[in-house]
N, C-alpha and C positions, 0 to 999 in steps of 0.2 A: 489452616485447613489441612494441610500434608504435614505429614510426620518427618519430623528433621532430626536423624542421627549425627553427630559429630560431622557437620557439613565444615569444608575448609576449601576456599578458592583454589583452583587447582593453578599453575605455572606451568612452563617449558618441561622443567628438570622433575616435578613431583608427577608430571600426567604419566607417563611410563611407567612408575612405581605403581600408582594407584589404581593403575586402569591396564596394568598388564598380563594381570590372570581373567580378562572379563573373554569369553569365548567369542564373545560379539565383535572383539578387535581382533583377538588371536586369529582369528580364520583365516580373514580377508589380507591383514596384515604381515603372519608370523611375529615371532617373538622379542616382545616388545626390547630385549637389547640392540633391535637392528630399527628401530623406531627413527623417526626425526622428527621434530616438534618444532613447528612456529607458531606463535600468535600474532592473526589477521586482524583481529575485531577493530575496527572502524567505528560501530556503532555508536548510539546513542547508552545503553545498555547494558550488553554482556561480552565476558569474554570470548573468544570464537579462535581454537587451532583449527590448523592442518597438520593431522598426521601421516608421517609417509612414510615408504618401507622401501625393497627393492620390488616387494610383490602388489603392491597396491597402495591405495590413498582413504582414509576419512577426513569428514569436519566434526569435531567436539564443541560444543556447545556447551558453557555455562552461565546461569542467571547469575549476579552480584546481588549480594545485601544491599546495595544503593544504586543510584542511576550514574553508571561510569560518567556519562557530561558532567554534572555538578560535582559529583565526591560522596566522601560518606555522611555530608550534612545533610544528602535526602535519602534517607533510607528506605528501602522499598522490599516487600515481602517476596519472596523465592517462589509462590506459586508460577508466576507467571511460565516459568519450565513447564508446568503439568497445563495449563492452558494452551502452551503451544504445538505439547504432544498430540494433544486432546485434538487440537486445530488440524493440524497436518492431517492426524488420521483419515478427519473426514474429509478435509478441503481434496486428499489425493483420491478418496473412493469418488468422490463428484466428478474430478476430469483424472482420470490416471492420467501418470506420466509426466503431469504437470507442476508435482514437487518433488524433493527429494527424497529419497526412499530410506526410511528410518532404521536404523538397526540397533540400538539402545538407547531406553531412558531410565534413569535413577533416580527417583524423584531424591532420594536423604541428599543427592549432589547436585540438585538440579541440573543437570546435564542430560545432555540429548548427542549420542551419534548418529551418525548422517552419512549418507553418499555425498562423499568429492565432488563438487561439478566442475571438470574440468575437461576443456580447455575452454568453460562460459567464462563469462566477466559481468561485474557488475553493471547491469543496463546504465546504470548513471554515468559512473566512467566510461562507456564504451562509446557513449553520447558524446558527452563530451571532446573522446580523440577521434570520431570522425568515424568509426567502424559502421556499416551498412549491416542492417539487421532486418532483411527483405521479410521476416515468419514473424516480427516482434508484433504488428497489430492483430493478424488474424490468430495467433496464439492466444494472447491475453481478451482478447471478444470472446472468443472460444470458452476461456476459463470463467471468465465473468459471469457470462449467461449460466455457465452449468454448475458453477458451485453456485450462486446467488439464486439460482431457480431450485436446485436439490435441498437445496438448504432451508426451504420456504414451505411454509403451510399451501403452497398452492402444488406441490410435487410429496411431501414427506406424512406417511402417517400421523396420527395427532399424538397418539402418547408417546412416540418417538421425540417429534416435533417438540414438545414440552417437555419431555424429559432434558433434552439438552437446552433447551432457554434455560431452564432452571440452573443446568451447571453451568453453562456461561455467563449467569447472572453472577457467577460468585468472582469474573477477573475484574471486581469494581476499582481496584488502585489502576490499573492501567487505563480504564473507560473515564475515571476522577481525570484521568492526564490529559488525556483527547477534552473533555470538555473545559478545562483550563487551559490548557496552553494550545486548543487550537480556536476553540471560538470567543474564549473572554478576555486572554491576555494581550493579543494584538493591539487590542482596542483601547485597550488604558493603561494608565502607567505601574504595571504588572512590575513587581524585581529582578525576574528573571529575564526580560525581554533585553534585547539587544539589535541594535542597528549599525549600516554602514554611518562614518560620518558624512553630512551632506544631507544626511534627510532628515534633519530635525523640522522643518517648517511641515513638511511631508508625514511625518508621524503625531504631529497635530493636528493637522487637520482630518489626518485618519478619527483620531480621537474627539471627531468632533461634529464627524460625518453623522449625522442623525440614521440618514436613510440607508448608510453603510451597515452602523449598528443596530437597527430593523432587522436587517438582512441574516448578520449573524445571529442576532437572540433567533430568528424564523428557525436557523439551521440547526442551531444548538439542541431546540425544540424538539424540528426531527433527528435528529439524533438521539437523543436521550427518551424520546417515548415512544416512537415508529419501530418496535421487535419483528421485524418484517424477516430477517433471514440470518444464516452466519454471516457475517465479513469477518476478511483478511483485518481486516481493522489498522490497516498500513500500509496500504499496498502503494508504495510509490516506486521511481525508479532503481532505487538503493534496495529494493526488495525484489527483486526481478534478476536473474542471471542468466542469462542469451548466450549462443552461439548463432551463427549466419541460419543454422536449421533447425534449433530448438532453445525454446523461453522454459525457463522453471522460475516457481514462485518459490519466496523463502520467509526467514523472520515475521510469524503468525503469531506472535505472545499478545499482542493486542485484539487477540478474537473476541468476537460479542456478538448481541445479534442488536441489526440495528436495519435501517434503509438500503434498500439495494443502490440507490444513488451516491451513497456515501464511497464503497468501493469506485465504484466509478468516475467519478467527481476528483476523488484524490491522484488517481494516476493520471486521468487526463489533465489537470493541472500541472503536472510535472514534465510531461510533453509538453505544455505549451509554455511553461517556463525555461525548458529548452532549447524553443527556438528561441524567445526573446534573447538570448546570450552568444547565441551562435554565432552570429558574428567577432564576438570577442577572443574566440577561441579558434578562430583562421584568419590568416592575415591576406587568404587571396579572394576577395570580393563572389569571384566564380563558386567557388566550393564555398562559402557560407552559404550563397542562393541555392544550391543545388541541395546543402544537409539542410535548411531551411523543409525544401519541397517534399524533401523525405519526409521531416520532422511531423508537417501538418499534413500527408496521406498517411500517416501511420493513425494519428488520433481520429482521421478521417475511419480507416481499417478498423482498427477498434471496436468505434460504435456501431457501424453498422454491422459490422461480421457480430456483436453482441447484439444484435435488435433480430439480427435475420435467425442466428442460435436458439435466443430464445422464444421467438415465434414459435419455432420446429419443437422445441420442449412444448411450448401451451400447447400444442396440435397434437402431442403424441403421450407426453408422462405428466398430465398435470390429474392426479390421481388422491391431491391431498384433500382436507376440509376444505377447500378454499376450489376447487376443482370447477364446480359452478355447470359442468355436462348435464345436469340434471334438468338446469335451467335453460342451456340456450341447445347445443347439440343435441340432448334427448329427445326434445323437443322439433328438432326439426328446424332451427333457427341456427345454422352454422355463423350467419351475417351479424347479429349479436354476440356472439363470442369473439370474433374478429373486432369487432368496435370494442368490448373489454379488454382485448391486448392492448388495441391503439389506446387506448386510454391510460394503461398501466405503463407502457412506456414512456408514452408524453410527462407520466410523474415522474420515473425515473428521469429521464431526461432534463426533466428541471429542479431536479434534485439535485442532479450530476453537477450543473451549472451552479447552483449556489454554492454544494461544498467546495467544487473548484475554485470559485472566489476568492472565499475566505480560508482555504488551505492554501493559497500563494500569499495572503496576506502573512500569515504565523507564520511562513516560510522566510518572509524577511524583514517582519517585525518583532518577531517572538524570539523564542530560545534555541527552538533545534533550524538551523540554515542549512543553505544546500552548497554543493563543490559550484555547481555550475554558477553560482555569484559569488563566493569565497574563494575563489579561485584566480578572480578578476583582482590584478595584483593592483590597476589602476585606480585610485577611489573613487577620482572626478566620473567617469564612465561605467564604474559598477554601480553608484547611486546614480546615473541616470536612466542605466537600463532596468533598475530597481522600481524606478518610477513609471515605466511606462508597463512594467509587470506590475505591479497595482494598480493601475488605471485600469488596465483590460482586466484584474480581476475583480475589481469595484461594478466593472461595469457586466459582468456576470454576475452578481452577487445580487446587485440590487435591481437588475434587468432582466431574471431568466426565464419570467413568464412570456418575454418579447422574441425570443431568438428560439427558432421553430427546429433548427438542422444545424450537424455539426459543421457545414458548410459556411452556413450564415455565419457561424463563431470565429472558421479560419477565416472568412474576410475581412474579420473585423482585426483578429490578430496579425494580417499582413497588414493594413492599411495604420498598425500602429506602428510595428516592428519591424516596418519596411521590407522591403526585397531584400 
C-alpha cells in the first residue's frame, strides 16, 4: 500500500544520524550531538527508543519487517506505521488528551515520534509492583465510551463513517493475527502456542471443550463481521501508561473497526487476570486483599463510568445514520430511545464478557503471555493460578448471556480467587 524508499531498521547509534536534521526532533530536543538514545521496546512487535537531551524527551517508534516475538521467519508488512498514525489521530480527536501527542511520522521509515510519557509506567508493571492508580478506571470508561461511540455510525457522518471502514479495512495482516492467535489458536494444537508445564491435562480438555469452542467460533464471528466502530484493537494493560492522575492509551497498529465489546472485553480481562496473580506478587496476605479490592473497583469504575459516558453521548451527539431521533425523541417517545440504549449496552456488555473469555484463554494458551504469569518464577503455582484464570474465563465465555452486571462477574472472581 505505502511507498517504501530505502527503509533500514533504525538502532541506538544510526537514530541520531538519520533523524537529526528532522525539525520535528531538533526543536523539542536541540541538536541531535547532545541526543541519548535507549531502546525500550518490550513488545510483541517493533522497535520503540527514548530519546533524550538536556532540553527534553521523545519516543520513536519503528515497525520491523517481521513480528520481533517469533524473528524474521514471520514476516509482516510495515503498513501497520501508517494504520497507527491513522489510529491515534482519530482515537486522540474522540477524547483529547488521552494519547499521546504525535509529532512525526515517516511513512518510507515506518516510524512515528511521539511525546515522552513520563513519569507514567506501563499500566501492567505498575500492577504488578503494587502502585495505586486511583484515575485508571474512570479514565479508560471515559475513553471507551467516547472514542467507541465517535467512531460509530450512531455519532459520525455516513461518508466520513465509510470512508474510513474502507481504509481500515486495508490493516488485514494485523486483524489475520487477532483472528488466529486469539480465537482459533488456543483451541487446538496451533505451532505457535505455548504453555506453562503442568497444564498439559488442562490444555486438552481446553481442546475439547465443545461448549468452550461454541463460544469462541460465536466471538470470532463477532468480530470478524460486527464493523460497529474504530477500536484500539489492543487495548490491554501493556497498552495503557498511567500516572496516579493521568492514563494515556498507546500501541494502536491493530486498529479496525470491529464490536464495541471487543475493546472492552480485552482490558477488562487483563484487570481481572490481575487480580488472579496478585497474590503471587506480595508476600503479605493484607496488601494482596487490599490490591485485590483495588484491582475489582477499578473494572467495577470502568464499566459503569463507560455505560454512564455513553448514555450522555446517545442523549446529546448521537447525530449519525444510525441516530434513530426521528423515530423515538421526534416523536415524542424519549422512553423508547432509553430502552434502545439499554439494549445496545446489554450487547456490548455481553460482548465484553465473551471476548474477555477467550482473550485470557490466548493469554495463556497461545503465543503472546502476560508478565503478570511469566513472572511467576514458581511453575507448580503459576499453573495453578493459570487454571483458575481459565476457569472464570471459560465461565464468561460460554455463560455471558447469564451474568447481568459487572458486580455479579466480580463475585464470581472473588469466590474463585479468593480473598
Amino acid at each position: 500500500m505505502l511507498e517504501r524508499i530505502s527503509y533500514h531498521p533504525l538502532d541506538c547509534e544510526s537514530l541520531p544520524r538519520r533523524l537529526g536534521e528532522r525539525v520535528e526532533l531538533l526543536a523539542p530536543l536541540g541538536p541531535a550531538t547532545g541526543w541519548r538514545v535507549r531502546e525500550v521496546g518490550d513488545g510483541n512487535l517493533n522497535l520503540v527508543f527514548i530519546v533524550e537531551s538536556d532540553r527534553g524527551s521523545l519516543v520513536v517508534k519503528q515497525a520491523l519487517p517481521y513480528a520481533r516475538v517469533v524473528g524474521e521467519s514471520w514476516p509482516m508488512s510495515l503498513d501497520r506505521a501508517f494504520f497507527e498514525h491513522e489510529a491515534l489521530k482519530r482515537l486522540g480527536a474522540r477524547d483529547p488528551g488521552r494519547v499521546p501527542d504525535l509529532k512525526l511520522f515517516a511513512p518510507t521509515q515506518a516510524l512515528l515520534v511521539m511525546e515522552h510519557l513520563t513519569p507514567h509506567k506501563v499500566v501492567r508493571r505498575a500492577l504488578i509492583e503494587g502502585e495505586e492508580l486511583p484515575r485508571l478506571g474512570d479514565h479508560l470508561g471515559l475513553y471507551l465510551a467516547r472514542t467507541l461511540f465517535r467512531g460509530s455510525d450512531w455519532s459520525m457522518p455516513t461518508a466520513a463513517r465509510k470512508a474510513d471502514l474502507a481504509l481500515f479495512s486495508g490493516n488485514v495482516e494485523l486483524a489475520g493475527i487477532t483472528e488466529d492467535l486469539v480465537f482459533s489458536d488456543p483451541f487446538k494444537d496451533a505451532p505457535l502456542n505455548r504453555h506453562t508445564p503442568g497444564l498439559e491435562a488442562t490444555v486438552q480438555a481446553v481442546r475439547a471443550d465443545r461448549a468452550l469452542k461454541i463460544a469462541a467460533q460465536e466471538m470470532k464471528a463477532r468480530f470478524a463481521t460486527c464493523a460497529e466502530t474504530l477500536l484500539h484493537g489492543d487495548l490491554h494493560t501493556g497498552s495503557v501508561m498511567a500516572t496516579a492522575d493521568d492514563t494515556r492509551v498507546i500501541d494502536a497498529e491493530f486498529a479496525l473497526y470491529g464490536p464495541m465489546g471487543f475493546d472492552v472485553g480485552v482490558l477488562l480481562a487483563h484487570l481481572w487476570m490481575a487480580y488472579f496473580t496478585r497474590k503471587a506478587h506480595r508476600a503479605d496476605a493484607r496488601t494482596a486483599a487490599r490490591v485485590g479490592d483495588q484491582l475489582l473497583a477499578t473494572t467495577n469504575t470502568c464499566w459503569r463510568v463507560f455505560a454512564a459516558e455513553f448514555s450522555r453521548l446517545w442523549r446529546t451527539e448521537r447525530t449519525g445514520i444510525l441516530g434513530g431521533r426521528d423515530l423515538f425523541e421526534d416523536q415524542g417517545d424519549a422512553v423508547g430511545s432509553e430502552a434502545a440504549l439499554a439494549q445496545h449496552l446489554d450487547t456490548v456488555w455481553r460482548d465484553a464478557l465473551g471476548f474477555a473469555g477467550i482473550e485470557i484463554h490466548r493469554r495463556i494458551l497461545g503465543l503472546a503471555h502476560v508478565a503478570e504469569f511469566e513472572a511467576i518464577a514458581d511453575l507448580g503455582l503459576r499453573a495453578a493460578l493459570e487454571r483458575t484464570a481459565l476457569a472464570f474465563g471459560r465461565h464468561m465465555a460460554v455463560n455471558r448471556r447469564e451474568m447481568d452486571t459487572v458486580d455479579a462477574v466480580n463475585r464470581i472472581a472473588r469466590t474463585m480467587g479468593g480473598r
